[in-house]
N, CA, C and O atoms as a Maestro MAE file, in Angstrom:
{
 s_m_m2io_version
 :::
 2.0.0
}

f_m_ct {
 s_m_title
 :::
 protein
 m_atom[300] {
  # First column is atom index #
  i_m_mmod_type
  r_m_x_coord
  r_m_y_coord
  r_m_z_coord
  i_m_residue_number
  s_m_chain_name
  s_m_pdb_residue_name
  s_m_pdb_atom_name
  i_m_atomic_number
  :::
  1 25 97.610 -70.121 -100.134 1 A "UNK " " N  " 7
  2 3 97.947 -70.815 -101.356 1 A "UNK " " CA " 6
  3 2 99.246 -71.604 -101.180 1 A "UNK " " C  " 6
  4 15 99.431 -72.748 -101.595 1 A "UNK " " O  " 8
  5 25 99.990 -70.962 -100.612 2 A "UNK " " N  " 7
  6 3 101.454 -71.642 -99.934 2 A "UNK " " CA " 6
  7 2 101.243 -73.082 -99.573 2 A "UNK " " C  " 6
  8 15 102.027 -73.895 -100.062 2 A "UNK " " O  " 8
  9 25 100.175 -73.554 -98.690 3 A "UNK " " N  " 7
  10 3 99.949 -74.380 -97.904 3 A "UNK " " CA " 6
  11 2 99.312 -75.559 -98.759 3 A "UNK " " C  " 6
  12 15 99.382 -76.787 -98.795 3 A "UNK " " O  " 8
  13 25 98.629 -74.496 -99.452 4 A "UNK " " N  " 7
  14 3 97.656 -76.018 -100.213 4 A "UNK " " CA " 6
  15 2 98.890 -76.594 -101.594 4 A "UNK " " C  " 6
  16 15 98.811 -77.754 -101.999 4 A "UNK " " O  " 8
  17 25 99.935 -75.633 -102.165 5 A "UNK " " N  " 7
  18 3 100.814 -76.522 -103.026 5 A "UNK " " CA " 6
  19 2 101.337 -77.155 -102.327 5 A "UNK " " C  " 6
  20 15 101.436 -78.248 -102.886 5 A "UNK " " O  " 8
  21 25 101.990 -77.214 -100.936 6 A "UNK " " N  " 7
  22 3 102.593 -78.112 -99.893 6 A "UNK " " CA " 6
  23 2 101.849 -78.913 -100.234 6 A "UNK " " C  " 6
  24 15 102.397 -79.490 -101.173 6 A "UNK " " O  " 8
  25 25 100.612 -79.462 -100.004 7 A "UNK " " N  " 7
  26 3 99.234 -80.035 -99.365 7 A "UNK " " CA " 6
  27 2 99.403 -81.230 -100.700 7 A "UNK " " C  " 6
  28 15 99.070 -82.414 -100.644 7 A "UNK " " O  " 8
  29 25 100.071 -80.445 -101.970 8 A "UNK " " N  " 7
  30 3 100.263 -81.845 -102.925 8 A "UNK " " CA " 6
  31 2 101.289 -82.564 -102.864 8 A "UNK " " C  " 6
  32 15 101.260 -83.620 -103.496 8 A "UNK " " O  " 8
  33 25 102.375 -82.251 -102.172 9 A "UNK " " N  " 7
  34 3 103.376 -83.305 -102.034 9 A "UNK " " CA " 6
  35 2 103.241 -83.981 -100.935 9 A "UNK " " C  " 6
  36 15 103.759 -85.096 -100.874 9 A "UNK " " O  " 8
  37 25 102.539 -83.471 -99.861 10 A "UNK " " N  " 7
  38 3 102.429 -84.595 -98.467 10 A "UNK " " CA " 6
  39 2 101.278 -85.356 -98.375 10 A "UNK " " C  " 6
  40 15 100.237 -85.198 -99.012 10 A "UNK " " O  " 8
  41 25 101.676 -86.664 -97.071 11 A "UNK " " N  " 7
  42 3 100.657 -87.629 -97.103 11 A "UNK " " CA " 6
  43 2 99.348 -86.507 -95.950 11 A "UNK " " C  " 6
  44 15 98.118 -86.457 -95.992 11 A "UNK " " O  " 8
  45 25 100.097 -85.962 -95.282 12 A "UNK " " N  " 7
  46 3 98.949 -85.657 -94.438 12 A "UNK " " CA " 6
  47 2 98.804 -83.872 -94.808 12 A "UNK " " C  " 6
  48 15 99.548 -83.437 -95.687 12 A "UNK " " O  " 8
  49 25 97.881 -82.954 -94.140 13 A "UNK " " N  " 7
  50 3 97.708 -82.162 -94.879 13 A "UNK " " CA " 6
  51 2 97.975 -80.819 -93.525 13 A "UNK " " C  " 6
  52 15 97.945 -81.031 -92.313 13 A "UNK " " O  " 8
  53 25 98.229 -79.457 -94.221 14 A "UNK " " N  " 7
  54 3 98.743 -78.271 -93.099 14 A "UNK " " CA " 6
  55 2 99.864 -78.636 -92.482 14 A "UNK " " C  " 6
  56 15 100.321 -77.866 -91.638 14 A "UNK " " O  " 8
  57 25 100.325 -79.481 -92.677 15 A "UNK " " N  " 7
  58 3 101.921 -80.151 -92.175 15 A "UNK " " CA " 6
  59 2 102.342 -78.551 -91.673 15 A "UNK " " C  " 6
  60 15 102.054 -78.092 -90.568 15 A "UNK " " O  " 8
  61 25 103.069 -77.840 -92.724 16 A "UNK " " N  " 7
  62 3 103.747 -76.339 -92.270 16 A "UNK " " CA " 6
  63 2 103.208 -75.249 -91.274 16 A "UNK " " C  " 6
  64 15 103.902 -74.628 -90.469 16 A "UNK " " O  " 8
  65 25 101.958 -75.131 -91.451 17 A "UNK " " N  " 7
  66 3 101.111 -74.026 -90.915 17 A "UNK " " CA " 6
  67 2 100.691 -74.924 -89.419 17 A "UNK " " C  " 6
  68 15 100.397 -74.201 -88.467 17 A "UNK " " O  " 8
  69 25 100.659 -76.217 -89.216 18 A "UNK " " N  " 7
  70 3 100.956 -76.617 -88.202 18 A "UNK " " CA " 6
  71 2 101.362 -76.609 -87.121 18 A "UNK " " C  " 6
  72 15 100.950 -76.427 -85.975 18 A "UNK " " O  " 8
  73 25 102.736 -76.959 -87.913 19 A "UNK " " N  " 7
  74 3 104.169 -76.563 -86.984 19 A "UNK " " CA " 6
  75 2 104.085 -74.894 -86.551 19 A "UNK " " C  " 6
  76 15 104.239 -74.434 -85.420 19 A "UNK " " O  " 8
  77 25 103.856 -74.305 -87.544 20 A "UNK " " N  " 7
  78 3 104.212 -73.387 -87.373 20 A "UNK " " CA " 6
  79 2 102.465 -72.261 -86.424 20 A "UNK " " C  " 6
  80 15 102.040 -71.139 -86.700 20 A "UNK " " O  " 8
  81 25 102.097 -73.028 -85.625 21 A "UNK " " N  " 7
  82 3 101.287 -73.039 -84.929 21 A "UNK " " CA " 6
  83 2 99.619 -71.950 -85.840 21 A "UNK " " C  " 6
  84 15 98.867 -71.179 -85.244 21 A "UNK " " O  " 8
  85 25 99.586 -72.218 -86.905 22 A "UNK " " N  " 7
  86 3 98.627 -71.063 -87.272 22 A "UNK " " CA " 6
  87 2 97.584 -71.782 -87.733 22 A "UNK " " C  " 6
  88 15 96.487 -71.241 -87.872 22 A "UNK " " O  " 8
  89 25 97.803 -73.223 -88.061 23 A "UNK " " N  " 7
  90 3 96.522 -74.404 -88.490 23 A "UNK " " CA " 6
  91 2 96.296 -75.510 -87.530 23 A "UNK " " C  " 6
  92 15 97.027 -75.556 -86.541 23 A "UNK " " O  " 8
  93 25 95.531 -76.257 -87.667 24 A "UNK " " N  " 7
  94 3 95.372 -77.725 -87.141 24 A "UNK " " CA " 6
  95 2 95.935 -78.615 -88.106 24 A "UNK " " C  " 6
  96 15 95.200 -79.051 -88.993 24 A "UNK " " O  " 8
  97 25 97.118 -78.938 -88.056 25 A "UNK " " N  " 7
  98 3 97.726 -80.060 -89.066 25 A "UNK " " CA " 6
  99 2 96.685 -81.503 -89.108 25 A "UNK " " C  " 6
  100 15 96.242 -81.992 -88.068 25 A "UNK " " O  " 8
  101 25 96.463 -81.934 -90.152 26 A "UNK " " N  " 7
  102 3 96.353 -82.955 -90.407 26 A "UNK " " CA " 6
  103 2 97.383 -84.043 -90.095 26 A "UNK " " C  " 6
  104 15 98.422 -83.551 -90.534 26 A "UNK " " O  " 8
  105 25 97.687 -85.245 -89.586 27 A "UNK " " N  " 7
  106 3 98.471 -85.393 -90.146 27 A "UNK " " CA " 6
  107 2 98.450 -87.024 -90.374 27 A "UNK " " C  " 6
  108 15 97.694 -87.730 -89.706 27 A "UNK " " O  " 8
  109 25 99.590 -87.724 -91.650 28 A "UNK " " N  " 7
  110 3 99.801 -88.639 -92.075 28 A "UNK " " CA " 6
  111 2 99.275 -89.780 -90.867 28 A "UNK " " C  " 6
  112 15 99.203 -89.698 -89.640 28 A "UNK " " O  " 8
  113 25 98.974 -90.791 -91.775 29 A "UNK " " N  " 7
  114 3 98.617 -92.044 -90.784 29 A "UNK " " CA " 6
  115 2 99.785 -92.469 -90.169 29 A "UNK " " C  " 6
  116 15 99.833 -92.383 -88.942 29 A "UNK " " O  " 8
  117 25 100.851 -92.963 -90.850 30 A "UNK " " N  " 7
  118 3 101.713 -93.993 -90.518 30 A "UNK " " CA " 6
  119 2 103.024 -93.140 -89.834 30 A "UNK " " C  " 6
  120 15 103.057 -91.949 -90.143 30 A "UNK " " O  " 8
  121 25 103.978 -93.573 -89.040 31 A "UNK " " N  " 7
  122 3 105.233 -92.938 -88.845 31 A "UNK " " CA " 6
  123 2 105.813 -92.348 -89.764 31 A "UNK " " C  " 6
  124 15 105.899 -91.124 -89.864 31 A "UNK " " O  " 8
  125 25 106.362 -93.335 -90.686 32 A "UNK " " N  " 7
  126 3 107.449 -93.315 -91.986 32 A "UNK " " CA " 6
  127 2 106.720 -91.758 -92.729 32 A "UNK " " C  " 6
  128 15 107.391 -90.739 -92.890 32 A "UNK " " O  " 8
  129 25 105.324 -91.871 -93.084 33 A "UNK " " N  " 7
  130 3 104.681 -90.818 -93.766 33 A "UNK " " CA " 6
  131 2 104.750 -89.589 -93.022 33 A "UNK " " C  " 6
  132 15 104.747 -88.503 -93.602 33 A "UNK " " O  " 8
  133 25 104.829 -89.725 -91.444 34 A "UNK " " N  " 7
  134 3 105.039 -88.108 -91.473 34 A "UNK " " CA " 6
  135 2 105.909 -87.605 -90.830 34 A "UNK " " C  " 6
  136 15 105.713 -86.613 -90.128 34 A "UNK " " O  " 8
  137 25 107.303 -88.330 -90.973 35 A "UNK " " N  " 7
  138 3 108.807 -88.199 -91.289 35 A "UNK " " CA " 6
  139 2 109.113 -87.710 -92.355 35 A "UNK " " C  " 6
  140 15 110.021 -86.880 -92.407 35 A "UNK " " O  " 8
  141 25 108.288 -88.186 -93.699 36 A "UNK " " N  " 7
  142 3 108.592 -88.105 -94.894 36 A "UNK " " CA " 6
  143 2 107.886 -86.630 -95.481 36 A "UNK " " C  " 6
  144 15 108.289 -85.906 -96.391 36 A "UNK " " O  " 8
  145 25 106.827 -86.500 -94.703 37 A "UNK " " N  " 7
  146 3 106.109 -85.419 -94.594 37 A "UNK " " CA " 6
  147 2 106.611 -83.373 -94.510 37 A "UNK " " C  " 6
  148 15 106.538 -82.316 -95.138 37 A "UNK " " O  " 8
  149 25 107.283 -84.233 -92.763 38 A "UNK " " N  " 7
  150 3 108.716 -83.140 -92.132 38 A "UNK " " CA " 6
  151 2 109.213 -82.702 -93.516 38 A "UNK " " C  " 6
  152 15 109.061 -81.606 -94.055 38 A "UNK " " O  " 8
  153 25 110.061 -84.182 -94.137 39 A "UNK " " N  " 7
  154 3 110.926 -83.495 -94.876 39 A "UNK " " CA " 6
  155 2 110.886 -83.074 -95.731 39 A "UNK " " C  " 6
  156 15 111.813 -82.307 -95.989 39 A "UNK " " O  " 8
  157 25 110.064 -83.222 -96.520 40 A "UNK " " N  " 7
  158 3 109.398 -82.800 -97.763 40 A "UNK " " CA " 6
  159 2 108.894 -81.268 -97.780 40 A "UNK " " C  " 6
  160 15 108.845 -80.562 -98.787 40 A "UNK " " O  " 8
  161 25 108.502 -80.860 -96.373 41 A "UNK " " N  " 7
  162 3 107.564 -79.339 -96.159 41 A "UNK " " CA " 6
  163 2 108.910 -79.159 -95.836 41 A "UNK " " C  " 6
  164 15 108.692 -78.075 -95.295 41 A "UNK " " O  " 8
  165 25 110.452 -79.333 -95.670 42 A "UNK " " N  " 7
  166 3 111.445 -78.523 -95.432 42 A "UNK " " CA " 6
  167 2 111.638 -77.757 -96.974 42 A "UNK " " C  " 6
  168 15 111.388 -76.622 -97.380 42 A "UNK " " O  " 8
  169 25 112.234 -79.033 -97.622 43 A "UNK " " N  " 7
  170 3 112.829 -79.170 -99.389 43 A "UNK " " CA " 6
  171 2 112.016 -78.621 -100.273 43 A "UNK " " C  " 6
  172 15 112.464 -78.199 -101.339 43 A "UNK " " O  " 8
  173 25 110.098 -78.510 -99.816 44 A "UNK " " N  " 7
  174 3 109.497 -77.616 -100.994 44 A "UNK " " CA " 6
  175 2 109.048 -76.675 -100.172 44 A "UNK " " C  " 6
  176 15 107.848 -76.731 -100.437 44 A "UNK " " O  " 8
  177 25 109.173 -75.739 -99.253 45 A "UNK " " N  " 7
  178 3 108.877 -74.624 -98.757 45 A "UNK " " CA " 6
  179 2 108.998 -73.452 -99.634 45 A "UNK " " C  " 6
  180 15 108.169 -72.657 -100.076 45 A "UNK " " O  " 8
  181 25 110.215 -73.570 -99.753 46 A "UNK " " N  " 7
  182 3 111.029 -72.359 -100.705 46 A "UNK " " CA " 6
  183 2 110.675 -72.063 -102.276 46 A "UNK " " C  " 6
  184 15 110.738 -70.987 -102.871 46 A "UNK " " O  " 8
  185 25 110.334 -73.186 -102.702 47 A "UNK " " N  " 7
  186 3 109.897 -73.617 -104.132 47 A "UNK " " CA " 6
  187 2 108.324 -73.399 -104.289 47 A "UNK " " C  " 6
  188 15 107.854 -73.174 -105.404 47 A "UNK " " O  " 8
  189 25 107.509 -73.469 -103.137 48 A "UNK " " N  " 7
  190 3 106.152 -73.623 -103.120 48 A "UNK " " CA " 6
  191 2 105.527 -72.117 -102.946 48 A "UNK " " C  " 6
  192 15 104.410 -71.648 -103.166 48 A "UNK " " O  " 8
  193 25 107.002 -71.467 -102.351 49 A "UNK " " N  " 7
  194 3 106.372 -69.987 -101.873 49 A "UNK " " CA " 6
  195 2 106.980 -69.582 -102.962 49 A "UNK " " C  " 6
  196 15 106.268 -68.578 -102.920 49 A "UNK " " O  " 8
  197 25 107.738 -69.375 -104.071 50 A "UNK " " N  " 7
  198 3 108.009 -68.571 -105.234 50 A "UNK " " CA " 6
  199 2 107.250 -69.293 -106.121 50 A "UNK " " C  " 6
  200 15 107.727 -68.910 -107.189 50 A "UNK " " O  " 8
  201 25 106.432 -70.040 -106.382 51 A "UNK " " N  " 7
  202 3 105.423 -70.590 -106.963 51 A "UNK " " CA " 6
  203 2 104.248 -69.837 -106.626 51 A "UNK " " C  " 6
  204 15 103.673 -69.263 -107.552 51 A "UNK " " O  " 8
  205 25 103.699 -69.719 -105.227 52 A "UNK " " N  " 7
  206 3 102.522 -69.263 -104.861 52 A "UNK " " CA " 6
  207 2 102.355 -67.520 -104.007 52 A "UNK " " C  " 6
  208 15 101.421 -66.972 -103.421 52 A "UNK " " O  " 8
  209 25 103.955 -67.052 -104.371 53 A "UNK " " N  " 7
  210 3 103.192 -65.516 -103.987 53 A "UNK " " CA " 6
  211 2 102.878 -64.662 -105.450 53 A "UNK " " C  " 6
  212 15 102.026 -63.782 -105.321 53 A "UNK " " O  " 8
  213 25 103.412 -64.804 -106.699 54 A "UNK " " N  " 7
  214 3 103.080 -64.444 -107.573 54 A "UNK " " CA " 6
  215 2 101.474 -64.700 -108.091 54 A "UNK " " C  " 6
  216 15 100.720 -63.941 -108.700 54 A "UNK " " O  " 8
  217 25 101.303 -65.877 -107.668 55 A "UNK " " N  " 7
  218 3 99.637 -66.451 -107.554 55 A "UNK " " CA " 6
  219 2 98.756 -66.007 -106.855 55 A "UNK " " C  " 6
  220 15 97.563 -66.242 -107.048 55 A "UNK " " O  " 8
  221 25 99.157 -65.379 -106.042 56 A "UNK " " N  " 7
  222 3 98.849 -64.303 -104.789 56 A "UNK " " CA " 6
  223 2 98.565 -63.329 -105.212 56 A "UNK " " C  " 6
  224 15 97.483 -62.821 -104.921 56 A "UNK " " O  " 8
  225 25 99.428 -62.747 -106.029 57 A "UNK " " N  " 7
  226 3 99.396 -61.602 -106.608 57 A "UNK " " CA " 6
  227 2 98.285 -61.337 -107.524 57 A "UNK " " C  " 6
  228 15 97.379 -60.511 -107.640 57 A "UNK " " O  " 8
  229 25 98.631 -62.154 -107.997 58 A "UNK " " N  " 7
  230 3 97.493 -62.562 -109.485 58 A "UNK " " CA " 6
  231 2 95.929 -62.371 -109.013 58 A "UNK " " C  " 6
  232 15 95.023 -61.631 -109.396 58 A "UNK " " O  " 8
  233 25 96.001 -63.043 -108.344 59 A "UNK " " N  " 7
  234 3 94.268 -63.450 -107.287 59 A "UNK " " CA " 6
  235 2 93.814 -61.943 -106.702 59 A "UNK " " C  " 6
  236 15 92.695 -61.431 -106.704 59 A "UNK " " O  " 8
  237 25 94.771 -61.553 -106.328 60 A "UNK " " N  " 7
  238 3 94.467 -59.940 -105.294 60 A "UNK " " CA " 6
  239 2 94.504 -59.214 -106.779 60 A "UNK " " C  " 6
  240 15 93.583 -58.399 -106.849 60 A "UNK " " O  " 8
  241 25 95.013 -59.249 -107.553 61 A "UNK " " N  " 7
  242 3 94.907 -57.858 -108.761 61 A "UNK " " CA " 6
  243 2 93.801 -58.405 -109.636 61 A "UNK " " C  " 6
  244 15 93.447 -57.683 -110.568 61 A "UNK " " O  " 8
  245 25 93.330 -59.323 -109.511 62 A "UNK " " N  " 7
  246 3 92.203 -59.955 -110.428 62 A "UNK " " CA " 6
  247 2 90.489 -59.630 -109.321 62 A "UNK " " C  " 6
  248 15 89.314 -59.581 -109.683 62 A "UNK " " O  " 8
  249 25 91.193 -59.459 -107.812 63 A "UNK " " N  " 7
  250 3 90.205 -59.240 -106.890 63 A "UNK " " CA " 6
  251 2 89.304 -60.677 -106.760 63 A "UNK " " C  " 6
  252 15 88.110 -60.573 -106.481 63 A "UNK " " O  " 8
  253 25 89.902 -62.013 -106.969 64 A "UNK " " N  " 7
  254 3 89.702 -63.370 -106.651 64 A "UNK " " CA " 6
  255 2 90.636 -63.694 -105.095 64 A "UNK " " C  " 6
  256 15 91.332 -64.694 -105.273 64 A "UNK " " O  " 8
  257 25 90.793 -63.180 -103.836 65 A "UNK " " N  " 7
  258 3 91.384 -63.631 -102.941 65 A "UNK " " CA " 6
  259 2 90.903 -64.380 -102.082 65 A "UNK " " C  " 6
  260 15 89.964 -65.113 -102.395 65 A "UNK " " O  " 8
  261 25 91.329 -64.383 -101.022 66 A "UNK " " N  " 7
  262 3 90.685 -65.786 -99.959 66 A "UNK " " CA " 6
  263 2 89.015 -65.075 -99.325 66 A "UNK " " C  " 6
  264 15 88.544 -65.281 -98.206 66 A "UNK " " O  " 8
  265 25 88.517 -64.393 -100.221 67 A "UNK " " N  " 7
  266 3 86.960 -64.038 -99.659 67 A "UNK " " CA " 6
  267 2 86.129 -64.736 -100.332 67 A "UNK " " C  " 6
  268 15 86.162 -64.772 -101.562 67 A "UNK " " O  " 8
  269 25 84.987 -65.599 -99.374 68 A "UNK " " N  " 7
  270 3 84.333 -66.229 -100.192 68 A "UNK " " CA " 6
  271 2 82.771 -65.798 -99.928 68 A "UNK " " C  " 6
  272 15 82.435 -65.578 -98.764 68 A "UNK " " O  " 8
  273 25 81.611 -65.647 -101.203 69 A "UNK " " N  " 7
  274 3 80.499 -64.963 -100.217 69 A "UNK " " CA " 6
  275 2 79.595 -65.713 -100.482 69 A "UNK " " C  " 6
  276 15 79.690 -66.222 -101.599 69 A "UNK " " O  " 8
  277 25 78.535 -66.060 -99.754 70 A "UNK " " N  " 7
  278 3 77.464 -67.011 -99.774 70 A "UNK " " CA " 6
  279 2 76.451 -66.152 -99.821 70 A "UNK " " C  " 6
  280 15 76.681 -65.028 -99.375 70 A "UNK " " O  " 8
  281 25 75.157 -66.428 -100.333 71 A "UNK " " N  " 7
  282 3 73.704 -65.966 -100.890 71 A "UNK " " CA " 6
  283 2 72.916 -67.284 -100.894 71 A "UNK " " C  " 6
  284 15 73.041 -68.097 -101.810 71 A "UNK " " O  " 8
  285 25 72.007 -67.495 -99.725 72 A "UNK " " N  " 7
  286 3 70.855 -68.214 -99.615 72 A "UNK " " CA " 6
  287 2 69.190 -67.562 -99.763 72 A "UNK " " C  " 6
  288 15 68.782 -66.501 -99.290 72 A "UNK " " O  " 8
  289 25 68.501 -68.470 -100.490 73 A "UNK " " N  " 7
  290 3 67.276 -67.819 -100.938 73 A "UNK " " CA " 6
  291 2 66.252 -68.983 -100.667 73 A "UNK " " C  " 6
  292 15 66.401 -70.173 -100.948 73 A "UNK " " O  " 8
  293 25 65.254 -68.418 -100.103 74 A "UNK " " N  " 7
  294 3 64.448 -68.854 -99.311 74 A "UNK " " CA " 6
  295 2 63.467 -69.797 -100.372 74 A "UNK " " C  " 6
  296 15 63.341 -69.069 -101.357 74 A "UNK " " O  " 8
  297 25 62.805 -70.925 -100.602 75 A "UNK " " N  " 7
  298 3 62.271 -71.319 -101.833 75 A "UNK " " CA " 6
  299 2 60.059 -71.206 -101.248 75 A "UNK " " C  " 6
  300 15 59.188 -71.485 -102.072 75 A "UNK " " O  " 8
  :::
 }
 m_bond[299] {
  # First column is bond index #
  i_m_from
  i_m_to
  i_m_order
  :::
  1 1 2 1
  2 2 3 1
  3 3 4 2
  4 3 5 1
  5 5 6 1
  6 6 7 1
  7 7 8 2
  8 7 9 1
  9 9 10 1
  10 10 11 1
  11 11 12 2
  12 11 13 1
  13 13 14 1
  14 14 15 1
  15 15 16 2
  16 15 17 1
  17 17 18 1
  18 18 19 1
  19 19 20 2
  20 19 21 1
  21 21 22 1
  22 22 23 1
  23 23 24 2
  24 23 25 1
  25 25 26 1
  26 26 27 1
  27 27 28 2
  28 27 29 1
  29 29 30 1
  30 30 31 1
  31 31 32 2
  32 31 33 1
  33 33 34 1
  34 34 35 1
  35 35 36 2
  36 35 37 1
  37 37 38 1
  38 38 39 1
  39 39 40 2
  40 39 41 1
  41 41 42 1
  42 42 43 1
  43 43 44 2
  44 43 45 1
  45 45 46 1
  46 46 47 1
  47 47 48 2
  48 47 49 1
  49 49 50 1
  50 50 51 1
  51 51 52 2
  52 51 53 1
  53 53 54 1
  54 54 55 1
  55 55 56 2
  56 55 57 1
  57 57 58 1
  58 58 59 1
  59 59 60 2
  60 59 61 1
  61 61 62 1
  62 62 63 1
  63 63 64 2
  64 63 65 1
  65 65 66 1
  66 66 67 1
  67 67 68 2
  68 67 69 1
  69 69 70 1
  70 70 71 1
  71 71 72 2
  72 71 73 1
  73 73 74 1
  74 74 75 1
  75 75 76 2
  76 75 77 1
  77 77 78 1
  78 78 79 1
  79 79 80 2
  80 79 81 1
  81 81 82 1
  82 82 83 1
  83 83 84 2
  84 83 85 1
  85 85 86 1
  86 86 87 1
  87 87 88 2
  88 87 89 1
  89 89 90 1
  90 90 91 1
  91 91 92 2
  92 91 93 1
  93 93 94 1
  94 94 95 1
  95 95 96 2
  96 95 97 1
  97 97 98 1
  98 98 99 1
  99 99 100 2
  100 99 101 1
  101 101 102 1
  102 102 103 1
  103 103 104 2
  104 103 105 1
  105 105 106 1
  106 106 107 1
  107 107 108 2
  108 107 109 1
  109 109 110 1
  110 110 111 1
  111 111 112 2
  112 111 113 1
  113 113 114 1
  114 114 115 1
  115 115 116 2
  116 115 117 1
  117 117 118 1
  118 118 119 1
  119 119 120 2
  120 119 121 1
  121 121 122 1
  122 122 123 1
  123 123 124 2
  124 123 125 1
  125 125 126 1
  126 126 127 1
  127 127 128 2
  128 127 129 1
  129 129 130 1
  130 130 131 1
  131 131 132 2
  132 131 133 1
  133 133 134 1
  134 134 135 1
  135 135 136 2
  136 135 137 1
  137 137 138 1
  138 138 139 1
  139 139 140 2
  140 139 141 1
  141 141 142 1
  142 142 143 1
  143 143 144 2
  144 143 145 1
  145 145 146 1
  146 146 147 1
  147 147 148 2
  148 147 149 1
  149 149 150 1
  150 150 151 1
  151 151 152 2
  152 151 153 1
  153 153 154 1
  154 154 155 1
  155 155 156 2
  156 155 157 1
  157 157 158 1
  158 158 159 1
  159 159 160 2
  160 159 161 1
  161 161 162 1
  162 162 163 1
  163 163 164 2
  164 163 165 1
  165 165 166 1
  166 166 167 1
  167 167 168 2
  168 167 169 1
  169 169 170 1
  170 170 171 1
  171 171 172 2
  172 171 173 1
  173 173 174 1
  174 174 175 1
  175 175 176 2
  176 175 177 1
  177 177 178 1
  178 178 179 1
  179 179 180 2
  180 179 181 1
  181 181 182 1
  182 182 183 1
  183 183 184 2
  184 183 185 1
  185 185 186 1
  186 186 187 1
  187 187 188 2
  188 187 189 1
  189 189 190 1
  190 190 191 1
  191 191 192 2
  192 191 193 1
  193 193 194 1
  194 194 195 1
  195 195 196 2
  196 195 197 1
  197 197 198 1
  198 198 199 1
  199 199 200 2
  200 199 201 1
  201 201 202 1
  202 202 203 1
  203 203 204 2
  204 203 205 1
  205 205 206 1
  206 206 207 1
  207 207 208 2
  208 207 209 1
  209 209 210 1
  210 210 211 1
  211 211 212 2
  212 211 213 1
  213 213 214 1
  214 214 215 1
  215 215 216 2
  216 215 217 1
  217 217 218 1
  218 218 219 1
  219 219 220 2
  220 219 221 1
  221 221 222 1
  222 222 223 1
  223 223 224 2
  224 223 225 1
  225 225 226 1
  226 226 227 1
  227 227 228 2
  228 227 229 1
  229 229 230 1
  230 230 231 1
  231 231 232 2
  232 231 233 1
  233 233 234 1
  234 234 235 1
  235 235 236 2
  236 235 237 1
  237 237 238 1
  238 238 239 1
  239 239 240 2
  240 239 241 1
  241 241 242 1
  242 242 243 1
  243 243 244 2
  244 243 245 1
  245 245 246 1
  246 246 247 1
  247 247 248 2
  248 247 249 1
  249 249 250 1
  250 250 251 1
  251 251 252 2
  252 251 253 1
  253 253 254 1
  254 254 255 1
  255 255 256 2
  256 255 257 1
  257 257 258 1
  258 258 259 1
  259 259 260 2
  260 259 261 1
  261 261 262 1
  262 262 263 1
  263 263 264 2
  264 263 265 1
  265 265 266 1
  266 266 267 1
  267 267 268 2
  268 267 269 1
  269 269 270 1
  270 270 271 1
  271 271 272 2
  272 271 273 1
  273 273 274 1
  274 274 275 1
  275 275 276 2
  276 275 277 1
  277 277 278 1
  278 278 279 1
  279 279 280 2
  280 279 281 1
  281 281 282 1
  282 282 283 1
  283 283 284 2
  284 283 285 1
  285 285 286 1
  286 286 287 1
  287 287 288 2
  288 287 289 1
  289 289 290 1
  290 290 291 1
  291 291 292 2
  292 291 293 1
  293 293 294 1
  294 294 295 1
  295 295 296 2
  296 295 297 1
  297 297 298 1
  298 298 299 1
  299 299 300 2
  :::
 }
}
């Protein structure tokens, strides 16, 4: 959840989880954009994660977390 509020302030997308070797960053087309990118996943890191571990929380005590289940039926 961390990643995807990042994911609204930058041009390109996983910018953080990137760097930080645990995704395949997307990233911005142009230079300027993912300079602007860098700095932006510095300045809302901190803000994005006290935003999104309480949301975390929420999701795991509601039992909505990152599991998703699929059911296909044969016609």
């Amino acid at each position: 959840m961390w990643q995807t509020i990042l994911n609204g302030f930058t041009f390109g997308r996983n910018i953080a989880l990137g760097a930080l070797g645990r995704s395949s960053a997307v990233p911005a087309e142009k230079q300027w954009q993912r300079r602007l990118d860098a700095l932006i996943s510095v300045v809302v890191a901190i803000p994005a994660m006290l935003a999104a571990v309480p949301l975390e929380l929420i999701a795991a005590g509601l039992r909505h977390g990152g599991a998703v289940t699929l059911r296909f039926e044969l016609l």
